[in-house]
C-alpha positions in Angstrom: 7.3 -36.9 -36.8 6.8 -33.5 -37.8 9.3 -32.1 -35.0 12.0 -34.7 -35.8 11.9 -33.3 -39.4 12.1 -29.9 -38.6 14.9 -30.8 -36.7 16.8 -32.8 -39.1 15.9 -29.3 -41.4 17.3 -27.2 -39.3 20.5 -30.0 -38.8 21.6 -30.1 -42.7 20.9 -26.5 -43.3 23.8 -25.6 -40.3 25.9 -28.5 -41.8 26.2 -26.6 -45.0 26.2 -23.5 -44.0 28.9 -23.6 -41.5 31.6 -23.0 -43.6 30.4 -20.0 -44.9 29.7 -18.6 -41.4 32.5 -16.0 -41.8 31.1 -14.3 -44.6 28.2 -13.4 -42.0 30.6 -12.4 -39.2 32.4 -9.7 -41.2 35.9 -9.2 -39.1 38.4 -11.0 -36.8 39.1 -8.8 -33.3 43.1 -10.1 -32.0 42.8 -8.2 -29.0 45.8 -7.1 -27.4 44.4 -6.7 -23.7 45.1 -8.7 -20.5 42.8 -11.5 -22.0 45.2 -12.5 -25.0 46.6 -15.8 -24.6 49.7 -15.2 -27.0 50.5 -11.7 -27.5 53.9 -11.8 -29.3 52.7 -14.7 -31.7 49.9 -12.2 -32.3 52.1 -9.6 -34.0 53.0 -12.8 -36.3 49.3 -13.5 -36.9 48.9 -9.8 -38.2 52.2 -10.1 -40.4 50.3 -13.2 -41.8 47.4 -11.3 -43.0 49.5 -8.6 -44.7 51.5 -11.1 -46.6 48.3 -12.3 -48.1 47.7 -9.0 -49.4 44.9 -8.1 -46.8 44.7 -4.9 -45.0 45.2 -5.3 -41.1 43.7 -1.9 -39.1 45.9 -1.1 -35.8 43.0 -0.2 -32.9 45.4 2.3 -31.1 45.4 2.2 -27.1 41.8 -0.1 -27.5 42.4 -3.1 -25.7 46.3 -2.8 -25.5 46.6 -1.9 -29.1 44.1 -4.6 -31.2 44.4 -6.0 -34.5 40.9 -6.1 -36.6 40.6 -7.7 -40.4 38.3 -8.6 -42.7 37.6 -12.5 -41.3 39.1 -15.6 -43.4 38.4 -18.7 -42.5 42.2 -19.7 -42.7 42.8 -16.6 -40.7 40.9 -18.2 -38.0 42.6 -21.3 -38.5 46.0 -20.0 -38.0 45.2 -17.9 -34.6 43.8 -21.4 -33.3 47.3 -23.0 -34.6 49.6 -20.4 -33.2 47.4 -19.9 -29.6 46.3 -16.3 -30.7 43.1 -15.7 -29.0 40.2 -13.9 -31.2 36.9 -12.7 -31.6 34.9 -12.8 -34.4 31.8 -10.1 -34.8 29.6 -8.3 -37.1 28.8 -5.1 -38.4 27.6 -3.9 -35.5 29.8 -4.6 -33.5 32.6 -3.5 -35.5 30.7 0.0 -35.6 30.4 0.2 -31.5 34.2 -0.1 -31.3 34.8 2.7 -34.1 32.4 4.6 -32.2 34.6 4.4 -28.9 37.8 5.0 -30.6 35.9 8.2 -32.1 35.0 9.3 -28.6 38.3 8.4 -26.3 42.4 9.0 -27.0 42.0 5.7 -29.7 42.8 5.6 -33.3 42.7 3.5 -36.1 45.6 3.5 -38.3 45.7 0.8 -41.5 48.5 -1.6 -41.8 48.9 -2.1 -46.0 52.4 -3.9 -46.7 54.2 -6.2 -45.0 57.7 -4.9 -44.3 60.6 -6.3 -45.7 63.3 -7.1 -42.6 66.9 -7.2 -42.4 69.1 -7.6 -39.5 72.5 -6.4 -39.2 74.7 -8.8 -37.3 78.0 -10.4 -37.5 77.8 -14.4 -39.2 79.9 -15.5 -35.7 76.8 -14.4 -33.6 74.3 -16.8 -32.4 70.4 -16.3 -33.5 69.4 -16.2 -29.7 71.7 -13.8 -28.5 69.6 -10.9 -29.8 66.4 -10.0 -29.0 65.1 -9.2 -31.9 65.9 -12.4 -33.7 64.4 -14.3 -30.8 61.2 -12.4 -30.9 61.2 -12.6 -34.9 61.7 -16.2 -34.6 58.8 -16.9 -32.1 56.3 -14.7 -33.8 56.9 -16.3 -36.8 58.0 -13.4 -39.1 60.6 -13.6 -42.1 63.9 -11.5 -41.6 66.9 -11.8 -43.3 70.2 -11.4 -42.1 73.4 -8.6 -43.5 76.7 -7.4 -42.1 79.2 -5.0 -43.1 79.8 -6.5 -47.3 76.3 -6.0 -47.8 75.7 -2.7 -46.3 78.4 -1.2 -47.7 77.3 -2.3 -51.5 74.5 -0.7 -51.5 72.0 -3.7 -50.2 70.1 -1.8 -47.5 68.1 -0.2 -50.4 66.0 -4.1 -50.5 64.7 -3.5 -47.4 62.2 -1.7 -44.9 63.4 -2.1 -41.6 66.9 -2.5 -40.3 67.2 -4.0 -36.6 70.8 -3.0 -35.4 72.2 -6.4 -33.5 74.3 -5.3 -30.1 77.4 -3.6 -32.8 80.2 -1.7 -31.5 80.3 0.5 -34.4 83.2 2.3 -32.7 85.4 -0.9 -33.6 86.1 -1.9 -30.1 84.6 -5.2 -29.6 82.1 -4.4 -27.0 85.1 -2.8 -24.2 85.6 -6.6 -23.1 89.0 -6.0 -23.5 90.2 -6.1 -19.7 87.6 -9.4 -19.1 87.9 -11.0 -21.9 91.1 -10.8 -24.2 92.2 -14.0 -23.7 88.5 -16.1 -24.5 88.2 -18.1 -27.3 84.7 -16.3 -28.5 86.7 -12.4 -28.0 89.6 -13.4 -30.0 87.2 -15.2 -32.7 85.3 -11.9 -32.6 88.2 -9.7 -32.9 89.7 -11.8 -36.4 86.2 -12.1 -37.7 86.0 -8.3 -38.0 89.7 -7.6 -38.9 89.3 -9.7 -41.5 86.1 -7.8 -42.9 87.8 -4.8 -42.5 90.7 -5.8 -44.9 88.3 -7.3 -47.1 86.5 -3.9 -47.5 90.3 -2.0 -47.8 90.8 -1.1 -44.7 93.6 -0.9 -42.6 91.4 -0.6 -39.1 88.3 -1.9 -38.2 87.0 1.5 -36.2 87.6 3.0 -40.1 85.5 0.4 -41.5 83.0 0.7 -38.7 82.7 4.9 -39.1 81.4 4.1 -42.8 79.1 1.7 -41.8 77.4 3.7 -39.2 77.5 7.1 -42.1 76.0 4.2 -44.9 72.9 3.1 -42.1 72.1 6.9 -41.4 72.0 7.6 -45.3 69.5 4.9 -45.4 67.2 5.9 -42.7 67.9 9.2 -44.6 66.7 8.2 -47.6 63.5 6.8 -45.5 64.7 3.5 -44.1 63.0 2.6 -40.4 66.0 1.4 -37.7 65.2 -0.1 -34.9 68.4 -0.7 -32.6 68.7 -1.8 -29.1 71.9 -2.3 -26.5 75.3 -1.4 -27.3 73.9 -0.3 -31.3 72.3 2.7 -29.9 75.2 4.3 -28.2 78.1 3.5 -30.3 76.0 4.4 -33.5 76.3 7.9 -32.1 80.0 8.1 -30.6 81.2 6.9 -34.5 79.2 9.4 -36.3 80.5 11.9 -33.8 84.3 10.6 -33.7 84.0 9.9 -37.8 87.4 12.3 -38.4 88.8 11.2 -34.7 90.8 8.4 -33.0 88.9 7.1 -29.8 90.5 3.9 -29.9 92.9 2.8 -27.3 96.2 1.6 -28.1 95.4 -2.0 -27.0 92.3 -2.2 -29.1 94.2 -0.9 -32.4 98.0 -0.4 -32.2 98.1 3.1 -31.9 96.9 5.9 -29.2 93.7 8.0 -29.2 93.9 11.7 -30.7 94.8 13.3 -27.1 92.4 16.0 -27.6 89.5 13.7 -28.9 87.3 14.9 -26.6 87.1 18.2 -27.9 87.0 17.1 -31.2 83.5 15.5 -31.2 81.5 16.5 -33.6 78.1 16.0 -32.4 75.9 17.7 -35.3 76.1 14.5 -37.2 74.7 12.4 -34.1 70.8 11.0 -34.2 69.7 11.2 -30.5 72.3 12.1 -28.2 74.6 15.1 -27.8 77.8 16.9 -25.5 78.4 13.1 -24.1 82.1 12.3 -23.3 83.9 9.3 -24.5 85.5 6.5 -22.5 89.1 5.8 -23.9 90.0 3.3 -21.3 90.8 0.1 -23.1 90.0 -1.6 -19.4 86.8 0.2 -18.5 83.7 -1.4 -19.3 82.0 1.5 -20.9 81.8 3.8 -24.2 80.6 7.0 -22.8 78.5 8.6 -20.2 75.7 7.8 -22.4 74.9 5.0 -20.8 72.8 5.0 -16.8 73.8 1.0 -16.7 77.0 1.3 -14.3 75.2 3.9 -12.4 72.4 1.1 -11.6 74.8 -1.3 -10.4 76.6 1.0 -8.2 73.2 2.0 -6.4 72.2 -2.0 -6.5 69.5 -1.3 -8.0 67.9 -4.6 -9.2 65.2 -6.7 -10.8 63.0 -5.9 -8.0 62.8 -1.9 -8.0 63.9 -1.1 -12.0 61.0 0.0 -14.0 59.9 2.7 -16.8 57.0 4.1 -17.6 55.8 4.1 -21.2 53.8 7.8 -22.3 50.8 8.4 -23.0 50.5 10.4 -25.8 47.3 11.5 -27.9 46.7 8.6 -30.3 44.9 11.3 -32.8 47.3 13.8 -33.0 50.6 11.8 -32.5 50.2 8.2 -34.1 53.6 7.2 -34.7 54.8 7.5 -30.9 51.4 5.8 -30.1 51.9 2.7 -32.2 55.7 2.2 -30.9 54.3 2.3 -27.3 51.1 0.3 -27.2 50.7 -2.5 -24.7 48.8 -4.0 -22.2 50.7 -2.7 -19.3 52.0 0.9 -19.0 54.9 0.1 -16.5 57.4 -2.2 -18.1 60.2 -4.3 -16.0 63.8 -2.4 -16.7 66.6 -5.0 -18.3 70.4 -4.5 -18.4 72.7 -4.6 -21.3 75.5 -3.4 -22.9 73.9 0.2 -23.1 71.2 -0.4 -20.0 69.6 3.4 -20.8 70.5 6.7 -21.6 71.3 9.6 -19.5 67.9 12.0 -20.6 70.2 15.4 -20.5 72.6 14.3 -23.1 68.9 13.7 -25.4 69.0 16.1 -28.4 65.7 18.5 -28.0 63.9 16.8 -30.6 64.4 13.3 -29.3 60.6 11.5 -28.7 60.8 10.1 -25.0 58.7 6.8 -25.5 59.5 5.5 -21.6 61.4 6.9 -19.4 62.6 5.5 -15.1 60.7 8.5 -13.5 62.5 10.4 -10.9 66.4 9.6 -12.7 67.8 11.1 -15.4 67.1 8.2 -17.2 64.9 7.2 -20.4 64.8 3.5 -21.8 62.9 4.1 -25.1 63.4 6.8 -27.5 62.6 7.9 -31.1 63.3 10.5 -34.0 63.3 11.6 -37.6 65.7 12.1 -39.9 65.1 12.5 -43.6 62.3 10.8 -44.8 63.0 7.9 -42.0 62.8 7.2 -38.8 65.1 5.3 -35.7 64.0 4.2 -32.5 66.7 3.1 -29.5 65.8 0.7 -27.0 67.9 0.1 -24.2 68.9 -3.1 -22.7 69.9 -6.5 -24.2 66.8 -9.0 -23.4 63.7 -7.7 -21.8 63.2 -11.0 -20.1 66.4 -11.8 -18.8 67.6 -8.7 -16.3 71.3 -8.9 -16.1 71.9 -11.5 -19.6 75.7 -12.5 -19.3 78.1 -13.9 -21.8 77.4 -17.6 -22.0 73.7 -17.4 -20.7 70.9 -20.0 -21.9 68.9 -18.3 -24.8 65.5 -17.0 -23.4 62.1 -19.9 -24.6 59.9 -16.8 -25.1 57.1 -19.7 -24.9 57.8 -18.8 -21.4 57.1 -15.0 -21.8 54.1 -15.4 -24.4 52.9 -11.6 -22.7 56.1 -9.8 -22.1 55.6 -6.7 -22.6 59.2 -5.3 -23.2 59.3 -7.8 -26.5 56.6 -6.2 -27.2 57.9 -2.6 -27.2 60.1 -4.4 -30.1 56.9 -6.0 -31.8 55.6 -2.3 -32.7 58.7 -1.7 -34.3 58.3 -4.3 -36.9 54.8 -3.1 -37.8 55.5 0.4 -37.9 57.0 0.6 -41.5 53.4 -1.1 -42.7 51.1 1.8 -41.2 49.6 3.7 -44.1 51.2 7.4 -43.9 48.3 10.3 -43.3 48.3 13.3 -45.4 49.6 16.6 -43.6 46.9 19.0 -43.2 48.3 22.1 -44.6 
């Protein structure tokens, strides 16, 4: 009798207790490592907690780059909804892991706001034929969308982070001229922006476009975060060097290129890339020698042998590289695109090499300052689909729950949220 009460003691003390167990356990672990069940919806999770106003710490290079909070109850409930595997653990266990990052190339850096997202794309273009969006979309986190109306008036000032959808900001519809010219989707493509451009007064759209590109690097300037990947990244350059020169093939716009264009690239105005020359061949699939992509098809190199290596960089002394590379992997599978990669000698000297294709002259990831912001260029249109051609299926990233070149763009989105350190003087 006596045992059977103790029992039934013991029984209705855990009963109410139990839902104050997380008081007792003190913090929530989403590690990032090889044992994560879902880690793109795990960037979500994080989001999640800053939206509710709760700080989220970023465990630099421990276990792939872990998220650690104060634990919630509803927390926990929405890692077990979304398939986000977690830990919870106490005090002391929370001390241990400070302790190693203390001793090893680890760092802790505190997550405080959650960012407010735009992405620029055209209102013809399908959610799932960008990367970003689909990633966005699958982990859950809030974006809104802008094009050239909104930019241009001023609206970029609403927002933390910019993602840069596959634009040709040179006004050249991607060079699909010679393959496509006659397709419903190119010609649809080619009104949609002529019509923007003689919405905004304009009497060509690579005008229109130049401003654009000048309006997005005032922004970063004035300490907006861009994130760009494919096409974006090269032609972002070639406009802000060509902003006072024709490029543009007859075909594309009615009249010829300046014939000494080439000469009359200004590259001081450029973010990353420099001395690059031009394509103005309306039927060659290509914007400039920027781009290592038609290089990688004339050597046939394919899914099976393209790779790049992300760095390793010291996670106390050089945080912001450090978040925008953590993963679980350091060898990522290569992608194509648009703009596949970028030709590392035409990299301006301050350009931060995140991942590079060792033995080429060839980097996939790369980063800089300017002003009080930042932009980071990604190469490639979808790290899960190698060669994505128009008309494709749109990649079910349920499928690719631990791809690690989606999550390369993940770090992107948290980046603007890290709490900025004081400079030791």
């Amino acid at each position: 009798m006596k045992n059977n009460r103790i029992k039934k003691i013991i029984f209705l003390l855990c009963f109410f207790l139990l839902p104050f167990s997380f008081c007792y356990a003190d913090n929530i672990l989403i590690y990032m490592d090889l044992a994560q069940t879902d880690h793109l919806k795990a960037y979500g999770v994080a989001y999640w907690v800053l939206e509710q106003g709760q700080n989220v710490e970023w465990l630099l290079n421990y276990r792939g780059g872990s998220f650690m909070t104060d634990a919630r109850e509803d927390l926990a409930d929405i890692c077990r909804l979304r398939g986000v595997a977690f830990s919870t653990i106490d005090l002391s266990s929370a001390a241990s892991i400070y302790q190693q990052i203390e001793q090893n190339n680890m760092d802790v850096v505190m997550l405080e706001k959650a960012p407010a997202i735009a992405i620029y794309t055209p209102p013809n273009k399908e959610p799932w034929d960008d990367a970003v969006t689909l990633a966005l979309k699958y982990a859950e986190i809030p974006y809104t969308t802008l094009w050239d109306e909104e930019v241009l008036r001023g609206d970029l000032e609403k927002y933390d982070w910019l993602h840069l959808h596959h634009e040709d900001f040179t006004g050249q519809y991607g060079k699909f001229y010679a393959s496509y010219r006659n397709a419903l989707w190119y010609k649809q493509e080619v009104a949609t922006c002529e019509l923007m451009a003689k919405k905004l007064g304009f009497g060509k759209v690579s005008d229109e476009k130049k401003l654009v590109a000048r309006a997005i690097k005032d922004y970063m300037v004035r300490g907006g975060f861009v994130f760009a990947m494919c096409s974006a990244t090269e032609t972002m350059d070639i406009a802000l060097a060509a902003e006072n020169v024709d490029i543009v093939p007859e075909e594309l716009d009615g009249d010829p290129v300046d014939p000494d264009c080439q000469s009359r690239l200004d590259y001081s105005p450029t973010l990353a890339f420099t001395d690059f020359r031009v394509s103005t061949d309306a039927y060659k699939y290509e914007h400039s020698d920027i781009d290592t992509g038609p290089e990688k098809i004339a050597a046939r190199l394919g899914l099976e042998s393209d790779y790049f290596t992300l760095f390793d960089f010291s996670a106390k002394l050089d945080p912001v590289p450090t978040m925008l590379v953590q993963n679980h992997v350091s060898v990522v599978q290569g992608f194509m695109g648009q703009t596949t990669a970028f030709r590392k000698s035409l990299c301006k000297k301050y350009v931060t090499i995140l991942g590079e294709t060792e033995g080429r002259d060839e980097v996939k990831y790369i980063h800089g300052n300017i002003g009080r912001g930042t932009w980071t260029f990604y190469g490639g249109h979808d790290p899960e689909d190698y060669q994505h051609m128009v008309g494709d299926p749109p990649t079910d990233l349920s499928l690719h729950k631990d791809s690690p070149g989606y999550r390369l763009i993940l770090n992107n989105v948290l980046f603007p949220a890290a709490k900025k350190k004081e400079r030791k003087t």
